[in-house]
KEDO-954659 format. One record per residue (C-alpha): residue in one letter; z, y, x. Coordinates in steps of 0.001 Angstrom, whole numbers, padded with zeros to 6 digits, always signed. Each point is the difference from the previous one (the first is absolute). Layout:
<sites>
aZYX ...
</sites>
This chain:
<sites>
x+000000+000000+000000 x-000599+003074+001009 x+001504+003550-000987 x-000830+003957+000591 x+002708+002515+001733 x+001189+000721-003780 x+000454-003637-001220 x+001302-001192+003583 x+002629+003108-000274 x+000855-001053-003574 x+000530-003863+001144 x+002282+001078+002843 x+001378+003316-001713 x-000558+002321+002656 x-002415+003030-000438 x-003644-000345+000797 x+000827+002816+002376 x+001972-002187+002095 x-002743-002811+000169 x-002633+002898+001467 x+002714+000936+002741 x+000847-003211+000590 x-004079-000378+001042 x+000009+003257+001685 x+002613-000963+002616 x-001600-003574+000325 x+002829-002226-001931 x-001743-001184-002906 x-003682+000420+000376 x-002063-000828-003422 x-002084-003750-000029 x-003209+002399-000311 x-001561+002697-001270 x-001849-000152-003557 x-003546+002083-000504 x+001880+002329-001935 x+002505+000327+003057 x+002929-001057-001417 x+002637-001805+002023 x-000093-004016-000979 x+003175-002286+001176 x-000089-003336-000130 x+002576-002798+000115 x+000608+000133+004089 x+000686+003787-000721 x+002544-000950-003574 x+002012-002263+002336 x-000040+002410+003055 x+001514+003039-002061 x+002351-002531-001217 x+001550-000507+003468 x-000626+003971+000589 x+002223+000964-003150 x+002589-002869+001292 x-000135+001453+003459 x+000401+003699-001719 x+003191-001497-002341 x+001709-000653+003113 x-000567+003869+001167 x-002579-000898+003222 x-002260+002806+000411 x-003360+000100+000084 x-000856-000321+003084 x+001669-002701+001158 x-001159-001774-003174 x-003838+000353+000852 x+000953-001354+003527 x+001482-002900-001308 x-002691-000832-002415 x-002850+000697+002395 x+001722-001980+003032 x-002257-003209+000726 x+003054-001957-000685 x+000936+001324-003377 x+000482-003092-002175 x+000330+000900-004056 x+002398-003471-000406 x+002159+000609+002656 x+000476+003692-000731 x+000739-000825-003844 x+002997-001909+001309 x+001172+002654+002521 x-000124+001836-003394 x+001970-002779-002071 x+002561+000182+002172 x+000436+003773+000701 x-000075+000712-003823 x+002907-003235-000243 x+001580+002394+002367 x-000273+002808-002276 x+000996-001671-002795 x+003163-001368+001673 x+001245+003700+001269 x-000583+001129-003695 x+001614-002789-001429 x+003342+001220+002090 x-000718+003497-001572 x-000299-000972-003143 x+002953-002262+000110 x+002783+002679+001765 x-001625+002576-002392 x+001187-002725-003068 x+003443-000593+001854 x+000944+003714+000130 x-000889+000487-003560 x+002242-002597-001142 x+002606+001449+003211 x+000005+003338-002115 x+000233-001452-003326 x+003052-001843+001613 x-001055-003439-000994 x-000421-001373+004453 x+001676+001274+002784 x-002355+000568+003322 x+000369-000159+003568 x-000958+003186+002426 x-002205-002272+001620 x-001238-001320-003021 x-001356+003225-001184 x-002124+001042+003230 x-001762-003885+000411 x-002943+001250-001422 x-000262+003126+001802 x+000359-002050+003432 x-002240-002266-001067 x-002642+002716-000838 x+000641+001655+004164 x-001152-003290+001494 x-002736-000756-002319 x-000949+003744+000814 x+000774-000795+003691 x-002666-003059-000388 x-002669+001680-001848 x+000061+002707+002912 x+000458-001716+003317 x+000826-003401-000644 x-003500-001293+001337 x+000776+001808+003285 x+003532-000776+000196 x-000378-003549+000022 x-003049-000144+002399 x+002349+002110+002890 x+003629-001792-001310 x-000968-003095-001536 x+000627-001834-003267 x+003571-000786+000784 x+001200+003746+001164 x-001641+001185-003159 x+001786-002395-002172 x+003058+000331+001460 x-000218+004106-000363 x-001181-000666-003585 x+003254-001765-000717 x+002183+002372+001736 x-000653+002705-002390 x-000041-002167-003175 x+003821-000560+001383 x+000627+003747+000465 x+003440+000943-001729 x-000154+003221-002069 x+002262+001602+002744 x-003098-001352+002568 x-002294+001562-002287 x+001332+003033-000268 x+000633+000157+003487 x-003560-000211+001226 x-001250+002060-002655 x+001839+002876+001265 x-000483-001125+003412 x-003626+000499-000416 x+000146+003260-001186 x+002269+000552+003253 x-002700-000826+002250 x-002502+001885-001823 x+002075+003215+000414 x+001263-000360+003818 x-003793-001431+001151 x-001301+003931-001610 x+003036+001501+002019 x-001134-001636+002930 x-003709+000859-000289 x+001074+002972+000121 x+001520-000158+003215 x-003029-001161+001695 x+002103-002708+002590 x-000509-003482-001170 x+003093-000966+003068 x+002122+002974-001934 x+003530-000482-002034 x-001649+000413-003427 x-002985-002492+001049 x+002120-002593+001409 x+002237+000092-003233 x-002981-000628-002120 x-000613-003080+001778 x+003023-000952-000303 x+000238-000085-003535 x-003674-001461-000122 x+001928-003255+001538 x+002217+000256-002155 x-002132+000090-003097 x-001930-002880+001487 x+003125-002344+000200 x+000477+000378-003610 x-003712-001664-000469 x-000578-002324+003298 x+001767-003338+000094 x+000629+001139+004149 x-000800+003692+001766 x-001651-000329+003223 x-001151+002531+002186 x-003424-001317+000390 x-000466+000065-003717 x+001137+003751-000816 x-002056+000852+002689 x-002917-001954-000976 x+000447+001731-003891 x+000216+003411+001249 x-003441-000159+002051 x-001139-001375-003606 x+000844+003228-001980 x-002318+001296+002839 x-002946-002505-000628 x+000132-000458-003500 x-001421+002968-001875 x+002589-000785-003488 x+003269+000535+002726 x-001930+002530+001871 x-000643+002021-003677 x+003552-000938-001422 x+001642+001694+003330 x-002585+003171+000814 x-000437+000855-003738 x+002457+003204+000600 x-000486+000770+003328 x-003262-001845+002014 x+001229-001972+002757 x+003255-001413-001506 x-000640-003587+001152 x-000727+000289+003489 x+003055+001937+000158 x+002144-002694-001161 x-001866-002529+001727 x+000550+001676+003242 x+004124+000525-001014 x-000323-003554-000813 x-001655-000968+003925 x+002595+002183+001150 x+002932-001780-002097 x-000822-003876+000605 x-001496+000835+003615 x-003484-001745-000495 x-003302+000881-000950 x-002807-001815-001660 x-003264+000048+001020 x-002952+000322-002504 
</sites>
């Protein structure tokens, strides 16, 4: 069967604008062209939007969606399970939602008591499926499986008081590392401080610390554009600042 921009759009309920970008930037290009020079999709191009719109549910961007799908190595059955299981995912983390959303109702109409640590499960669970989504893939390739697993775990078994803790301790580091900048001496008081904190911030998520690996992350927020953009987006050059307070701290470097 085959179906025009305005019937494909209706089948798949997105807007026949999105089909015509989607062939613009090369992600979903039409079967052919009719005489009248309308856009005509056949079945390979039904089932390829239907891994697109999967890949789009679990918020990849576009980009890296037409490099997946144009790699020589895409497979369509393979990547439907990578799907299966990351929407199983989903479901699970809304599932806890849902559920300590239910148990306070019933805490407030006094019919269950709840734990503290009861009513933040879901929220943990939601930082390291976050955590995942963003860097999990590079995580494991530099840590491994078991590292991963292990730091997975570790926050699942935060405490409220642990929570709370590193929440604030975040915020910490964001304020000193800006202080620092400011300074312009990665070896300085303010820098070193910042560092310090960093490790501890890290212990609350790593199974172990080792010097090795907080110097091996900082020369990451260097390499990887996401770290570089979270650190320099108030003041450009952020992350190389930290990663040099950071050499300075553990007393190694990493070469690129």
């Amino acid at each position: 069967m085959e179906y025009t921009v305005q019937k494909l759009g209706q089948l798949a309920g997105i807007s026949p604008r999105t089909l015509r970008y989607y062939d613009e930037i090369g992600i979903l290009k039409p079967a052919r062209i009719n005489s009248s020079g309308y856009r005509i999709y056949g079945q390979k191009e039904v089932d390829l939007l239907q891994q697109i719109l999967f890949y789009r549910e679990l918020g990849v961007e576009l980009d890296s969606i037409r490099d997946i799908i144009t790699s020589p190595g895409f497979d369509g059955a393979v990547s439907l399970k990578i799907h299966r299981d990351k929407l199983l995912e989903k479901r699970e983390q809304l599932d806890i939602l849902i559920a300590n959303v239910e148990k306070t109702i019933a805490v407030t109409e006094g019919r269950i008591t709840m734990s503290n640590k009861e009513k933040f499960e879901g929220f943990k669970k939601k930082m390291v499926t976050d955590n995942e989504k963003k860097y999990g893939r590079e995580a494991r390739e530099k840590y491994g499986e078991d590292a991963v697993n292990k730091s997975n775990a570790k926050v699942q078994g935060m405490t409220q008081e642990q929570y709370d803790e590193v929440t604030a301790l975040a915020l910490e580091i964001s304020t000193t590392l800006a202080e620092a900048f400011k300074t312009g001496d990665p070896g300085g008081e303010l820098a070193q401080k910042t560092a310090e904190l960093h490790k501890k911030w890290l212990t609350f998520y790593w199974d172990k610390y080792s010097k090795e690996a907080h110097a091996g992350l900082a020369q990451m927020y260097v390499d990887d554009e996401r770290f570089t953009a979270y650190y320099d987006k108030d003041q450009p050059g952020t992350a190389v600042f930290l990663r040099d307070a950071i050499f300075i701290y553990t007393g190694l470097a990493v070469s690129n």
